[in-house]
N, C-alpha and C positions, 0 to 999 in steps of 0.2 A: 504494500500500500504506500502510494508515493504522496505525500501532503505537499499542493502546492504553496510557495513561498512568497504570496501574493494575496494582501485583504485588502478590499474596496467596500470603502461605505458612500449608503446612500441615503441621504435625505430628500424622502418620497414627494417632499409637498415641493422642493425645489432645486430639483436634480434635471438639468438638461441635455443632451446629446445633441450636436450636428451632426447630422448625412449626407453623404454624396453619393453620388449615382453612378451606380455599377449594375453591370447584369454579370452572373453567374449561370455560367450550363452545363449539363452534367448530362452521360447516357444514362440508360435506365439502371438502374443499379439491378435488376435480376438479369440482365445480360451477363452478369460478371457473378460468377461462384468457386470455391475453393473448398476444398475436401478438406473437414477441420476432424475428422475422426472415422475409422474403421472400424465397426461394428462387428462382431461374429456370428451376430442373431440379426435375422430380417425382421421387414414389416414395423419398424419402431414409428410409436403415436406420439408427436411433441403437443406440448403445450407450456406458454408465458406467462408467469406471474411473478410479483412478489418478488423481482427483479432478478428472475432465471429463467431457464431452461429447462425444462424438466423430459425425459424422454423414457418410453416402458416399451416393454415387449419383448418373447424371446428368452423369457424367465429372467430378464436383465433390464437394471435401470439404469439413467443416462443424465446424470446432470451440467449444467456449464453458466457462469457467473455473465459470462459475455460471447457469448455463443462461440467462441473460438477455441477454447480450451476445455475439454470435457472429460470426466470422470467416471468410469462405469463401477457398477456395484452390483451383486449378484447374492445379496442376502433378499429377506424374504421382504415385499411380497413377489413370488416367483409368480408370473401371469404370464400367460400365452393369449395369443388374439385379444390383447390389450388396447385399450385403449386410453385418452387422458384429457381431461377438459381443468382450469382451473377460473374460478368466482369468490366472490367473500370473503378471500383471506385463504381459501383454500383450493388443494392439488385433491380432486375425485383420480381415482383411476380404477378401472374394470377390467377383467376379465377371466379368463380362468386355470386352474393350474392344477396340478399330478395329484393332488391328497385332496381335491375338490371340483367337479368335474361342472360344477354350477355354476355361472356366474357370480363372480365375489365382486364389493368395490372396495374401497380402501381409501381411507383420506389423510390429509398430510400437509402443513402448514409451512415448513419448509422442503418438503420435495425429498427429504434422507430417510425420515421415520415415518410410515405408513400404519394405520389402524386399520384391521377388517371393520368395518360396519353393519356390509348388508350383502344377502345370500340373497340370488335371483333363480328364476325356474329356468328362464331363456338368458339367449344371447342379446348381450348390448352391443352397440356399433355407433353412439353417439350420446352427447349429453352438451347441454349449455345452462348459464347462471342465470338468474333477475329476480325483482323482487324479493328477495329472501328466498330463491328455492332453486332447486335443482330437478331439471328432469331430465331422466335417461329415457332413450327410445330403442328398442330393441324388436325383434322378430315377432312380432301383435302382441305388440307387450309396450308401455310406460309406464316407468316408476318415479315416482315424486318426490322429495326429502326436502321441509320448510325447515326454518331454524325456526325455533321460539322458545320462548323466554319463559322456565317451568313456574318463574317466581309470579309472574301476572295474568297467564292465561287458564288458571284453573286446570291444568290436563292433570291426570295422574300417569305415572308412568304404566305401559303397557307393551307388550311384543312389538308392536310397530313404532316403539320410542328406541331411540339410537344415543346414550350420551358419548362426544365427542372425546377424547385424551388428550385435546390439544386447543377446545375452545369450549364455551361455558356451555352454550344453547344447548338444546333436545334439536335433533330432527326426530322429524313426524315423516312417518313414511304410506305410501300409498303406492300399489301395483294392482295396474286393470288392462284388462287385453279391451283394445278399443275396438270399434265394426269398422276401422279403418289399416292398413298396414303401414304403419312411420316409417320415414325415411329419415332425412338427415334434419338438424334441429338448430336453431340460434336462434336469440334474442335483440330483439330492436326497437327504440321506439315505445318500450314498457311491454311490449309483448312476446312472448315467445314466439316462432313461426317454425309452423311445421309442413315438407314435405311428406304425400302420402301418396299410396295406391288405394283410390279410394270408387268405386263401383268401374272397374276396368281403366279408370282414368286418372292422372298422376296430379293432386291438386295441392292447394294449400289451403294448411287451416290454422286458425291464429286463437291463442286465451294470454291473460294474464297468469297465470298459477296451474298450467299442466295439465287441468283436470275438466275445464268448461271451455272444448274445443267449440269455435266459430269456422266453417266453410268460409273463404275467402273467395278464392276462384282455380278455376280448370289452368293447366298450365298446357298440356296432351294428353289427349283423348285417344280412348281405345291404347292406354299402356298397357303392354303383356310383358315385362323387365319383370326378369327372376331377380331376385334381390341377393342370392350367391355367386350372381358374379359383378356385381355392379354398386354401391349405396349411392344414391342421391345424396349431393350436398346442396346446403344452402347458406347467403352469409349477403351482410347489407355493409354498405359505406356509400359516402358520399351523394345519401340520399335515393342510393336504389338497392332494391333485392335482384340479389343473382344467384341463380340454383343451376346444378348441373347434373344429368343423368345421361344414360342410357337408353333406348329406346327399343333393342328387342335383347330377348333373353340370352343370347349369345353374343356372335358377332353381328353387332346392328351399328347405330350410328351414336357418336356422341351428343349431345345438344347440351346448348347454354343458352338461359332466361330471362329475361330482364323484365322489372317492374317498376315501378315507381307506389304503387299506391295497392299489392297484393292481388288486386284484383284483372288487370287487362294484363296481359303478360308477351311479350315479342320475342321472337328467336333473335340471337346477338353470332352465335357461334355455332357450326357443326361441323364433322366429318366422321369418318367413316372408323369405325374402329369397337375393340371393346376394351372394358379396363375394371379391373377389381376394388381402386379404388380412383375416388373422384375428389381430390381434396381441392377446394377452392379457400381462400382464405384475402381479408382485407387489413393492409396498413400501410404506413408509411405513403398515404394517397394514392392507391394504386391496388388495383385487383391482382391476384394473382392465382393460376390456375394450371392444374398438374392433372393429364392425362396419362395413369401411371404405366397401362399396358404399353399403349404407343410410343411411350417417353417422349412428348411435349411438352413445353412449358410454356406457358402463356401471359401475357400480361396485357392490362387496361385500365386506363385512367376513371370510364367512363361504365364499365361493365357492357360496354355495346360495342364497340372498335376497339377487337383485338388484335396483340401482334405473338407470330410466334420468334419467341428469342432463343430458346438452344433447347439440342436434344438430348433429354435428360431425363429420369422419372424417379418421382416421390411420392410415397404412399402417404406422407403427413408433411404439415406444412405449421412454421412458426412465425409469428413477428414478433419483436419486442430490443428496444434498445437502439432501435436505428437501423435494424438489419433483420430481412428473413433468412430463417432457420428451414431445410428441407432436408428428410431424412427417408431410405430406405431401408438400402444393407448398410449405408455409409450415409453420415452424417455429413451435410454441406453448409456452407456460409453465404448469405449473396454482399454484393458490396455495398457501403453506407446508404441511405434513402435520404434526401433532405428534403422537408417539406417548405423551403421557399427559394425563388430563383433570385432572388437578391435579399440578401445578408442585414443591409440598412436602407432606409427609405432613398427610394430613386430620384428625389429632389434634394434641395438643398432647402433644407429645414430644422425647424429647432423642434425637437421632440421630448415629451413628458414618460420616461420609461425607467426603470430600477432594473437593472443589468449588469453584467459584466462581460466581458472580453476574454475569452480562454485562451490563452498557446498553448496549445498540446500537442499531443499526438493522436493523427488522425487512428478512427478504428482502436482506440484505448474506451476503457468504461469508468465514467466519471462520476463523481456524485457532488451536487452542491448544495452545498450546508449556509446557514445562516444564524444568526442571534441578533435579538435588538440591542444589547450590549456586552460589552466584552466582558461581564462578570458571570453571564449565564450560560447555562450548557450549548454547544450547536445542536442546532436541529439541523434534519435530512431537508430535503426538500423535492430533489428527485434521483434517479439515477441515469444516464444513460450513454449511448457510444456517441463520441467525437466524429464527426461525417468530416469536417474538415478544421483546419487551422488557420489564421485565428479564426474563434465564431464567436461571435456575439448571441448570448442567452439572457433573454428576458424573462424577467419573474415577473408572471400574472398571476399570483399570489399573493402578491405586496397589496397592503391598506395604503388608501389616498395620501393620510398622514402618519409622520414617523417616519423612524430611521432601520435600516437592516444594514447587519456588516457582513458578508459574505466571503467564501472560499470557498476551493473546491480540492478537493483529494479522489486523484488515480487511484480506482480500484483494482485495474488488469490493464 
């Protein structure tokens, strides 16, 4: 851990910057990938929180601080056709293993120590966070788990209470096979949204809380996609939902969907092909999409105008930190993402903003800290990778009035 040798304070109510005008350009950073680790177990499920990398599958888990340097570990939970979603503060991960042939999940706050929680009948193949709840979607099967609080909502503990090892709440748990078949699942907008096969036809249906599904609208009609060779995924940014399937039970065609509002839905994407897994994933301003049989990899600003940029294939897909994470048999890295094409404002102006100015090194993982005075502890503020040097970071967390003194310390 390197502690930079540099404090800047600022006084919020009358702290100015000039800018001058520059433009910055940059290729697509998923054009550019590097093999940051060699796996011995295929099929690994990433997922970002809580400022890591967390990676399962394969009877092996996969952690990394900044997606570059990565540590496997092969104590338990031993999971096969794993999976891994994190929300809340928390790492779920699913699936199943040699002294349990059931579906198990496991939860875990930093991503090293895992807890069983909960034993499933069927297979899971997805899960996302909101509201306080969790729900898995599996083979006519979703399962529910809210947090709540045992001190004010009068529950008594019962079999479908879960207490945690690693945070206070109950989950409350709930498992019902729907009249529909789930496909792939994320949260937007306060609602969960769900792909389904639902009377021959591939739709979407949306609730807040897992359990009081609403029909949205038909995506394709007359779907006959076997769900073993294919999952539907689904995943929103920048104001639209993009979902991605398959279309016949083999070899059929890929398609990609686009929405703005659930309900009218437009083809964006197709070609011919089949693929076991479908992972689409948004950050960093930019869609991104892995056709894992064909090995394409895909990318869009827009979820409607794709390009294809290298061939390549990923059965899971990360963001977090400035950079996506793709992994199959081998873990990869893509190159920094920045989400703006100039640095400081493109006039010459006098601007109201609480910042600093980093020199670093580009692709290091930084964390910056603050206190309103030098006699109190620092606090975090965030963590994340250096896209380039110098950069200017603005804290939109500062109150109007007052002062912060800020630093920042290399974590990797």
């Amino acid at each position: 851990m390197k502690l930079h040798g540099w404090l800047k304070i600022v006084t919020l109510s009358a702290f100015f910057a000039i800018g001058l005008a520059f433009e910055r350009c940059q290729a697509d950073p998923l054009a550019t990938w590097t093999q940051v680790f060699s796996s011995p177990v295929p099929n690994i499920s990433l997922a970002y929180g809580n400022g890591e990398f967390v990676g399962v599958g394969g009877g092996a888990r996969f952690i990394s601080f900044n997606g570059s340097n990565w540590t496997a570990y092969a104590n338990p939970p031993i999971l096969n056709q794993a999976g891994i979603a994190y929300g809340g503060g928390i790492f779920m991960t699913f699936g199943t293993n040699t002294g349990h042939p059931l579906t198990v999940i496991y939860q875990s706050t930093n991503g090293l120590n895992f807890s069983p929680i909960y034993t499933n009948q069927n297979q899971l193949f997805a899960a996302a966070y909101g509201n306080n709840t969790w729900v898995f979607v599996g083979t006519n099967d979703i399962v529910t788990a809210t947090l709540v609080s045992p001190m004010t909502n009068g529950y008594t503990i019962g079999t479908n209470y879960t207490i945690g090892t690693n945070f206070s709440p109950y989950l409350v748990w709930s498992e019902y096979q729907p009249s529909f078949s789930p496909a792939g699942i994320t949260f937007a907008n306060g609602n969960f949204v769900l792909g389904a096969i639902w009377f021959n036809d591939y739709s979407i249906l949306s609730c807040p809380d897992g359990l009081s599904w609403v029909f949205d609208g038909v995506v394709y009609t007359n779907y006959s996609q076997n769900l073993g060779f294919g999952y539907p995924s689904i995943t929103y940014g920048n104001g639209v939902y993009v979902t991605a399937f398959n279309v016949a039970s083999y070899y059929g065609s890929v398609i990609l969907y686009t929405s703005t509002n659930l309900v009218q839905w437009s083809p964006s994407l197709s070609f011919t092909g089949n693929s076991t897994f479908l992972p689409i994933l948004y950050g960093g301003n930019e869609f991104a999409f892995c056709d894992y049989t064909a090995a394409r990899l895909y990318s869009s600003q827009n979820g409607i105008n794709w390009t294809a940029i290298k061939t390549n294939y990923f059965n899971s897909l990360a963001y977090g930190q400035g950079t996506f994470i793709g992994a199959s048999w081998q873990i990869f890295q893509s190159a920094a993402t920045t989400n703006q094409s100039s640095l400081i404002p493109n006039i010459l102006a006098i601007s109201t903003y609480s910042g600093v100015t980093i020199n670093g090194t580009p692709g290091g993982v930084y964390q910056v800290q603050y206190t309103t005075n030098l006699a109190s502890p620092w606090q975090t503020i965030t963590n994340f990778m250096l896209p380039y040097s110098p950069y200017v970071w603005v804290d939109t967390t500062a109150t109007v009035a007052g002062q912060r003194f800020y630093q920042t310390v290399q974590l990797q």
